[in-house]
MOPAC internal coordinates of N, CA, C and O (Angstrom, degrees):
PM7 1SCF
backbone

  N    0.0000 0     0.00 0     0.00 0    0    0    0
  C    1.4413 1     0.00 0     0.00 0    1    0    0
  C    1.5279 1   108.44 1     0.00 0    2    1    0
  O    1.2310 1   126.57 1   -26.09 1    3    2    1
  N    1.2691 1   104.98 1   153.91 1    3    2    1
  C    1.6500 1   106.12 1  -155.10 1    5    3    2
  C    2.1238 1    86.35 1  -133.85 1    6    5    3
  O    1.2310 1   135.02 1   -66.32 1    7    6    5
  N    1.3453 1    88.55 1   113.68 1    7    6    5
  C    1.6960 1    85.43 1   163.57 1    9    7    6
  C    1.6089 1   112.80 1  -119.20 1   10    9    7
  O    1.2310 1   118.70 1   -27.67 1   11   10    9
  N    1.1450 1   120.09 1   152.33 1   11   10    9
  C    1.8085 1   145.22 1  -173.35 1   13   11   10
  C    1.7326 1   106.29 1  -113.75 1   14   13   11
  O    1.2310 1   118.19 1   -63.12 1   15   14   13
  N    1.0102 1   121.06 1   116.88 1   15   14   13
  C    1.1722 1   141.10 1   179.56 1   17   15   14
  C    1.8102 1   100.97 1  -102.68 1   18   17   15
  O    1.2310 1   131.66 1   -58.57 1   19   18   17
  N    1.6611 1    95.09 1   121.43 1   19   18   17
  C    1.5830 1    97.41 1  -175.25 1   21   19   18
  C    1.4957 1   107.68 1  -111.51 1   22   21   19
  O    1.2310 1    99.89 1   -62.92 1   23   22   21
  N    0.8773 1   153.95 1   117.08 1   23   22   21
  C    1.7122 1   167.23 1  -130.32 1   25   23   22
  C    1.5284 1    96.38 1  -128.51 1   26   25   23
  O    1.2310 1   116.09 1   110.64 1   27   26   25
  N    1.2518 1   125.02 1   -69.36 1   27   26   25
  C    1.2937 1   143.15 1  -168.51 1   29   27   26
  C    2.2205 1   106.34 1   -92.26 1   30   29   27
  O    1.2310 1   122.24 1   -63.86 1   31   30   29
  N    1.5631 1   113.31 1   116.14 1   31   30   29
  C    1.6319 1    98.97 1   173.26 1   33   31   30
  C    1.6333 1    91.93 1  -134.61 1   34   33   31
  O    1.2310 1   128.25 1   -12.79 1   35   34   33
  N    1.0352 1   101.72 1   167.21 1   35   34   33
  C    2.0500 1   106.89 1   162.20 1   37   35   34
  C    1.3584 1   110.10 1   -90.65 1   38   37   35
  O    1.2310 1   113.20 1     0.29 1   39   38   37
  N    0.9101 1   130.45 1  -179.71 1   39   38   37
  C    1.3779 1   145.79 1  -176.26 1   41   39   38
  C    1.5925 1   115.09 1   151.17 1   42   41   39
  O    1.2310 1   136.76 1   -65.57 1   43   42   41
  N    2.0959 1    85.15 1   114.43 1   43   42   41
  C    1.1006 1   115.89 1  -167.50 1   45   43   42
  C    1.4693 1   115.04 1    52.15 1   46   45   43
  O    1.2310 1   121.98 1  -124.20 1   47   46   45
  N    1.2863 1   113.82 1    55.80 1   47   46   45
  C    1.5800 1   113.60 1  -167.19 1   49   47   46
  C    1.4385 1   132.34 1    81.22 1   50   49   47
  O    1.2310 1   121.26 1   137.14 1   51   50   49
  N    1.4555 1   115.20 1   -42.86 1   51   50   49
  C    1.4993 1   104.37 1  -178.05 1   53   51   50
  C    1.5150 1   108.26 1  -115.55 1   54   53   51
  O    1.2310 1   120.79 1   -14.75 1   55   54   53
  N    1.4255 1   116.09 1   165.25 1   55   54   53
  C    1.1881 1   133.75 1  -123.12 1   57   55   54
  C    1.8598 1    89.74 1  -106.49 1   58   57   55
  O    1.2310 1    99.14 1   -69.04 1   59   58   57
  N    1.0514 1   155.14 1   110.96 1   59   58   57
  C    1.3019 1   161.51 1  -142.17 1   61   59   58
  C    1.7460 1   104.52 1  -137.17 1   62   61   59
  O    1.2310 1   119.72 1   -88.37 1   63   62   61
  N    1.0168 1   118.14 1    91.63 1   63   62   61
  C    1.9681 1   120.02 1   166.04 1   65   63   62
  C    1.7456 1    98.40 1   -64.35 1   66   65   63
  O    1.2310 1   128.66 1   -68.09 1   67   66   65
  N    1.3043 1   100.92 1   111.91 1   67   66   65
  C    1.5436 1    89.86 1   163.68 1   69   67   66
  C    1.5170 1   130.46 1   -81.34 1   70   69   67
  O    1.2310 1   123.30 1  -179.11 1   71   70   69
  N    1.1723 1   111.28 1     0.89 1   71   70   69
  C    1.7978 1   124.55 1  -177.63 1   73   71   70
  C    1.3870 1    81.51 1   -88.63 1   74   73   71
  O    1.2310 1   102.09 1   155.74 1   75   74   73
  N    1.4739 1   150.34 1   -24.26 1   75   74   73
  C    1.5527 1   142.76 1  -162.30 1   77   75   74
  C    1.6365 1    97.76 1   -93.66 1   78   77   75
  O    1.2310 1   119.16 1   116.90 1   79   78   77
  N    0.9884 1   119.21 1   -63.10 1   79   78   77
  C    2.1556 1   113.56 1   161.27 1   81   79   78
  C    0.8830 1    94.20 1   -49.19 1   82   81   79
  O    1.2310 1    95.12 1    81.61 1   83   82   81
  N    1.4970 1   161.07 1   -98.39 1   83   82   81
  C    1.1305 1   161.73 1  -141.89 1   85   83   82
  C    1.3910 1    97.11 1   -12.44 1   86   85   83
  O    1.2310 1   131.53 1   103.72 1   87   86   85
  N    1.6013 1    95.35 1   -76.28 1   87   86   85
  C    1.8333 1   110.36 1  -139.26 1   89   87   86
  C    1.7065 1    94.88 1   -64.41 1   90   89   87
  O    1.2310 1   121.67 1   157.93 1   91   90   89
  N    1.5961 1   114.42 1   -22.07 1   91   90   89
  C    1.6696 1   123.26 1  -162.65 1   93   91   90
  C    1.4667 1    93.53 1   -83.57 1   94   93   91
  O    1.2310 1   111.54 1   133.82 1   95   94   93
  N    1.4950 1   133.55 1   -46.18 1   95   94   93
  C    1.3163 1   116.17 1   166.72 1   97   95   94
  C    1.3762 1   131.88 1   -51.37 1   98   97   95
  O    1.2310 1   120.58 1   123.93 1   99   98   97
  N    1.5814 1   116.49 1   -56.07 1   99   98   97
  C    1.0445 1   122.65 1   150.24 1  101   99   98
  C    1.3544 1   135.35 1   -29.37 1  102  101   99
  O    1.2310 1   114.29 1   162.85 1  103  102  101
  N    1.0665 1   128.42 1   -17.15 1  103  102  101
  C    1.8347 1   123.38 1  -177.58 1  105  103  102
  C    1.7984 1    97.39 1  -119.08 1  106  105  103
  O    1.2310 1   117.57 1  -179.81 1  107  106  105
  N    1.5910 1   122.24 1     0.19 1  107  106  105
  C    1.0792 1    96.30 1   166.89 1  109  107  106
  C    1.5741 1   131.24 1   -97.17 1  110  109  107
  O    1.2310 1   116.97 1    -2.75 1  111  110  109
  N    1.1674 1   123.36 1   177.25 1  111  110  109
  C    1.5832 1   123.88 1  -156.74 1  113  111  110
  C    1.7969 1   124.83 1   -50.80 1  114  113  111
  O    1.2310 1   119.21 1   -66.30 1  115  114  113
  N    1.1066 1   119.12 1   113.70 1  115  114  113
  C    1.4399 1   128.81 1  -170.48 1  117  115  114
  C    1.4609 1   116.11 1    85.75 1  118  117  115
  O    1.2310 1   116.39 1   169.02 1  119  118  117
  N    1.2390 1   124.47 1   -10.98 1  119  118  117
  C    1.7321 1   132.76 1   170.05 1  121  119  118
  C    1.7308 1    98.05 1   -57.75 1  122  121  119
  O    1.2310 1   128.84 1   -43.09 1  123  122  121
  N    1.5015 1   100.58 1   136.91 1  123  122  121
  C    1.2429 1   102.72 1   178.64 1  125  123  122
  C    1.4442 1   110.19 1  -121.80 1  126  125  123
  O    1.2310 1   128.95 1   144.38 1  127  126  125
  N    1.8725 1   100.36 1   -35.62 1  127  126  125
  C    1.5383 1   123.16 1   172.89 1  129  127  126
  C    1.5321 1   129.14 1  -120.10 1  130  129  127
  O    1.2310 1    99.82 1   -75.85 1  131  130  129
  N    1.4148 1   154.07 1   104.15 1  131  130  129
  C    1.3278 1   145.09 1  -165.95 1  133  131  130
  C    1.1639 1   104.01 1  -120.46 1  134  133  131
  O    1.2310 1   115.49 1   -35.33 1  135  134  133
  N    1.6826 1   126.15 1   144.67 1  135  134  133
  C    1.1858 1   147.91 1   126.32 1  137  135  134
  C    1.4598 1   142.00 1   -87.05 1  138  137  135
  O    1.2310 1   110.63 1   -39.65 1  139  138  137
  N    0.8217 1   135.22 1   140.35 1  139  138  137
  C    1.8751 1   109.55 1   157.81 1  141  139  138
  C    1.1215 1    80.49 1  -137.43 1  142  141  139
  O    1.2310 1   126.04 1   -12.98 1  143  142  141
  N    1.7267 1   106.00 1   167.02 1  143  142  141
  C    1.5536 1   143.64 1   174.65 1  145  143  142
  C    1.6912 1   104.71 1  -152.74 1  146  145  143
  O    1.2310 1   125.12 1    14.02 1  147  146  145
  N    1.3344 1   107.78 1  -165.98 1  147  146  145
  C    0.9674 1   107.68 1  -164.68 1  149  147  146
  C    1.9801 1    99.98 1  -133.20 1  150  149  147
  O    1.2310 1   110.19 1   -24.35 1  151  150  149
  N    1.2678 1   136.04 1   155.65 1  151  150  149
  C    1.2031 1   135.91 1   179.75 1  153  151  150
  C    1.7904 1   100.59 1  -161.52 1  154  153  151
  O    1.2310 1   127.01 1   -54.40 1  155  154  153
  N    1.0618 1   104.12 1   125.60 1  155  154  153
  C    1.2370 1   116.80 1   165.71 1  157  155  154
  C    0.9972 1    97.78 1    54.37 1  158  157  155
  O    1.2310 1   106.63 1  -128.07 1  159  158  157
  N    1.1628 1   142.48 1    51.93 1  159  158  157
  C    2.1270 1   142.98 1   163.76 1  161  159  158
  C    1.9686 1   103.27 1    68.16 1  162  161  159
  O    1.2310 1   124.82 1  -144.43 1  163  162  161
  N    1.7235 1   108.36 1    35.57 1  163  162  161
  C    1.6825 1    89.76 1   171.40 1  165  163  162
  C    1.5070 1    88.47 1  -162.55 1  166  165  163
  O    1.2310 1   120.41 1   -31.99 1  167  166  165
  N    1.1061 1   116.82 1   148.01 1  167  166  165
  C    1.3387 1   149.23 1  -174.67 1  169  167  166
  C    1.6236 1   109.16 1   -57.52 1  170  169  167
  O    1.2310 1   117.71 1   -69.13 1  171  170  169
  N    0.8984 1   121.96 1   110.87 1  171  170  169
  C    1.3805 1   111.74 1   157.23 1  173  171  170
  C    1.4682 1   120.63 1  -136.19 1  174  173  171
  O    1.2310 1   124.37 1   -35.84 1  175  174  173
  N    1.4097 1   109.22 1   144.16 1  175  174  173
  C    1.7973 1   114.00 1  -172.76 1  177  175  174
  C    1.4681 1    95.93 1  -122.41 1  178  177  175
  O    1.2310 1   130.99 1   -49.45 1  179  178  177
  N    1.6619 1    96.40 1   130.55 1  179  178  177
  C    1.0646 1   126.09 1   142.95 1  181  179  178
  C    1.8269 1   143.54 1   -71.53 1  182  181  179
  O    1.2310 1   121.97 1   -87.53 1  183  182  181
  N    1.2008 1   113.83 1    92.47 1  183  182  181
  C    1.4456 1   124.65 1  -170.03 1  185  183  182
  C    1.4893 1   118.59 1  -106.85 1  186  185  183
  O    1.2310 1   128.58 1   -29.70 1  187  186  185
  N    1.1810 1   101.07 1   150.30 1  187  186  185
  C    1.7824 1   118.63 1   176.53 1  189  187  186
  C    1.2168 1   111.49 1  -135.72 1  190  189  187
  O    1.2310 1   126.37 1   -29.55 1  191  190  189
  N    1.2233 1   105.36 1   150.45 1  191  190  189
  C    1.3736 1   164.50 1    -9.29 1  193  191  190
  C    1.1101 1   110.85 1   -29.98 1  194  193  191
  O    1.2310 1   114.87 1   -15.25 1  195  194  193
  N    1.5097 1   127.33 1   164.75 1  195  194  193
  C    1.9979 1   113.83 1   145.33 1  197  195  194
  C    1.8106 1   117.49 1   -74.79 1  198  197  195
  O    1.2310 1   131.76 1   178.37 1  199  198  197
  N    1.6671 1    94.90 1    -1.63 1  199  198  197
  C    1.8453 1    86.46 1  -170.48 1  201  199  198
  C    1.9667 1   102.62 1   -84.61 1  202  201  199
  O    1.2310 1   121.63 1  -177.03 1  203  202  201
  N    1.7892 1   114.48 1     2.97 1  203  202  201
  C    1.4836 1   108.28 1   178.26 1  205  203  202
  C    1.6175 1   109.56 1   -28.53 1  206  205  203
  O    1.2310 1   128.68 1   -36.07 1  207  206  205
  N    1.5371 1   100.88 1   143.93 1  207  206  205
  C    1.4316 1   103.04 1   149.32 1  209  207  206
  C    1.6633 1   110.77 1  -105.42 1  210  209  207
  O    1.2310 1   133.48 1   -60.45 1  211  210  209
  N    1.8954 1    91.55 1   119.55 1  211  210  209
  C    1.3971 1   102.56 1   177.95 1  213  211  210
  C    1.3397 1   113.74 1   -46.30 1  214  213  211
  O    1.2310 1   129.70 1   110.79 1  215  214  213
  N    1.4443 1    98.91 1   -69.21 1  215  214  213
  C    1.6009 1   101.74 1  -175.83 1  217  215  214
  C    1.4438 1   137.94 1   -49.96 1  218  217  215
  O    1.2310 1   129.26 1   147.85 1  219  218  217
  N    1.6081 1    99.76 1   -32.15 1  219  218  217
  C    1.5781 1   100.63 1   169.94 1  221  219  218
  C    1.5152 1   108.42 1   -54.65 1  222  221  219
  O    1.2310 1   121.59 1   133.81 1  223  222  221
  N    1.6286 1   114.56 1   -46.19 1  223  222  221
  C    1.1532 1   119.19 1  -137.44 1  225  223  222
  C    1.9220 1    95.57 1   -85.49 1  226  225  223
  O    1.2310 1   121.53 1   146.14 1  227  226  225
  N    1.6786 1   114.67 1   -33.86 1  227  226  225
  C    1.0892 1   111.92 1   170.18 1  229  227  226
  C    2.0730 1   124.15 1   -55.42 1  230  229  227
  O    1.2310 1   134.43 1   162.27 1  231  230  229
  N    1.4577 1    89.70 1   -17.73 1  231  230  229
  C    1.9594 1   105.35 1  -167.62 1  233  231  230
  C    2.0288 1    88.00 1   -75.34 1  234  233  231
  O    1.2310 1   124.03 1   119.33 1  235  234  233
  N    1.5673 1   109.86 1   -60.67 1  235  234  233
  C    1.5593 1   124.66 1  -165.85 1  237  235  234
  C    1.7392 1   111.80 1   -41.48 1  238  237  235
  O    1.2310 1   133.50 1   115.94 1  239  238  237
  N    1.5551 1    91.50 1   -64.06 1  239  238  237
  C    1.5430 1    99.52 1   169.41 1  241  239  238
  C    1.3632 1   115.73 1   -52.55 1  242  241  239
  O    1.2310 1   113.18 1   132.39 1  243  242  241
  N    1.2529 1   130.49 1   -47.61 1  243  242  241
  C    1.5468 1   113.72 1  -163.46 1  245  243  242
  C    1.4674 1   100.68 1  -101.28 1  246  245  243
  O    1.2310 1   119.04 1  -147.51 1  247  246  245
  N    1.0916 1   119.44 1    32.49 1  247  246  245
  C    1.7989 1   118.08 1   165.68 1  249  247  246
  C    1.4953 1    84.83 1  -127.01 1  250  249  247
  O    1.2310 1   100.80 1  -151.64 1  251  250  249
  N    1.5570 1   152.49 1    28.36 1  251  250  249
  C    1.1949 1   149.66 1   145.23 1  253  251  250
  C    1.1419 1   118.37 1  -106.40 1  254  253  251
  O    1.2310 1   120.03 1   123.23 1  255  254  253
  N    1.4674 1   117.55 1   -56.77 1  255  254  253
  C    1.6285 1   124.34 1  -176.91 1  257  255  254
  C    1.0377 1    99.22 1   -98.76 1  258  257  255
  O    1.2310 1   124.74 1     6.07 1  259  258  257
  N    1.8312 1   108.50 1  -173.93 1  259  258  257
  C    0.7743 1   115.04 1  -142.34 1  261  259  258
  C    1.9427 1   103.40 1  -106.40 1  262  261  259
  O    1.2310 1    99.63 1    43.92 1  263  262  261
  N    1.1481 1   154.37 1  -136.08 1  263  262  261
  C    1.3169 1   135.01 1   174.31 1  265  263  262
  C    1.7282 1    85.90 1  -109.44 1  266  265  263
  O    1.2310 1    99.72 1   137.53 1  267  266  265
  N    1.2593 1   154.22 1   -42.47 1  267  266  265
  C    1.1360 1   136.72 1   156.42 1  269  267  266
  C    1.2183 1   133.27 1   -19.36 1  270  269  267
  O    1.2310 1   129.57 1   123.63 1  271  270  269
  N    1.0209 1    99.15 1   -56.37 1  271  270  269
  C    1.4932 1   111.98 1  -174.86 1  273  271  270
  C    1.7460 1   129.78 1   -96.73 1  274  273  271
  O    1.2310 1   140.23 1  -158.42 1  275  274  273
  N    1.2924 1    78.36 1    21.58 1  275  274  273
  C    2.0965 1    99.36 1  -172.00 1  277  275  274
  C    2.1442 1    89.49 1   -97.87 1  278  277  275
  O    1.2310 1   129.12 1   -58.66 1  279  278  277
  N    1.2524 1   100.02 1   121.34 1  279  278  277
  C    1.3098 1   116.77 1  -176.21 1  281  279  278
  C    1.4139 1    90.45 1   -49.73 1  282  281  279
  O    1.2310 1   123.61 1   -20.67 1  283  282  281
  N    1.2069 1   110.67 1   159.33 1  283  282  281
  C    1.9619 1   123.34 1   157.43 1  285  283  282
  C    1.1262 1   125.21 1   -68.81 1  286  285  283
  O    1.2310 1   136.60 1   118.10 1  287  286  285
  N    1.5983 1    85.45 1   -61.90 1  287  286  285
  C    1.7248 1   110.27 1  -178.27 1  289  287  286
  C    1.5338 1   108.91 1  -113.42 1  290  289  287
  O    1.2310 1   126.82 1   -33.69 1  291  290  289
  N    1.3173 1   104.49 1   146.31 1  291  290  289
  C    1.4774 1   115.55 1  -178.63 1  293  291  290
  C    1.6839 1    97.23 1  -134.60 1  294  293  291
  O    1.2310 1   127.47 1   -63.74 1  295  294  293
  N    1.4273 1   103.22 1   116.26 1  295  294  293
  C    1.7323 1   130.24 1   176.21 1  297  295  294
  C    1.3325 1   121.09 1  -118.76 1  298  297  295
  O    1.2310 1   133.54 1   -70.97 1  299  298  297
  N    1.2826 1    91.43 1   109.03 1  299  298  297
  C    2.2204 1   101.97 1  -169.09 1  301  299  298
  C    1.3806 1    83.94 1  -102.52 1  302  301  299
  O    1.2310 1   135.74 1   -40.16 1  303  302  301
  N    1.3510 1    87.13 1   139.84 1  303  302  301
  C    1.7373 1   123.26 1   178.30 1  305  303  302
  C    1.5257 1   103.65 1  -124.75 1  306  305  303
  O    1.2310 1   122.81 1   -36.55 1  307  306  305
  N    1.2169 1   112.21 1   143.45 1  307  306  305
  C    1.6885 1   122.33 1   148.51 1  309  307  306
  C    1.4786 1   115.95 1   -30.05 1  310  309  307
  O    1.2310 1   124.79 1   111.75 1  311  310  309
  N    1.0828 1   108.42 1   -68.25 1  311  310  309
  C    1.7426 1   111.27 1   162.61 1  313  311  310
  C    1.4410 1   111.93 1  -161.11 1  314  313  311
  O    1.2310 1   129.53 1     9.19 1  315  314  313
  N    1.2500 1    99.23 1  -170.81 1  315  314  313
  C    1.7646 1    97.41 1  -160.58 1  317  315  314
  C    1.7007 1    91.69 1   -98.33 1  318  317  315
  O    1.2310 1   122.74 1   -24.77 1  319  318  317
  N    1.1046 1   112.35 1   155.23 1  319  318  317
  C    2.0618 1   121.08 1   169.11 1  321  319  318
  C    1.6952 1    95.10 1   -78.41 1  322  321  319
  O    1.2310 1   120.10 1   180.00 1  323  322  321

């Protein structure tokens, strides 16, 4: 079995690095672990701890990026696999 790792997707037209959300979720306050991927054409990051503050963390990101690139959904896990 052969898997492809995609770094770079579009959505809704513009061009979104997900290692670039990544690293911006990741450095904000109480994040210890971040992902994003992509599902159904919208961003979603996966974060740890479960004690995140959503809301801070939804305010940090979108006073950095851009409104594209601001995840939808934000899903705290225990930790990441």
């Amino acid at each position: 079995m052969i898997y492809v790792l995609i770094f770079k997707v579009t959505i809704n037209g513009y061009r979104v690095e997900l290692e670039e959300v990544s690293a911006v979720v990741s450095k904000c306050p109480g994040v210890n672990e971040a992902i994003v991927m992509v599902k159904d054409n919208a961003l979603i990051a996966f974060v740890s701890p479960l004690d995140v503050d959503v809301d801070l963390l939804r305010r940090r990101v979108a006073s950095v990026l851009p409104h594209y690139m601001i995840p939808t959904s934000l899903i705290k896990l225990d930790s990441l696999p």
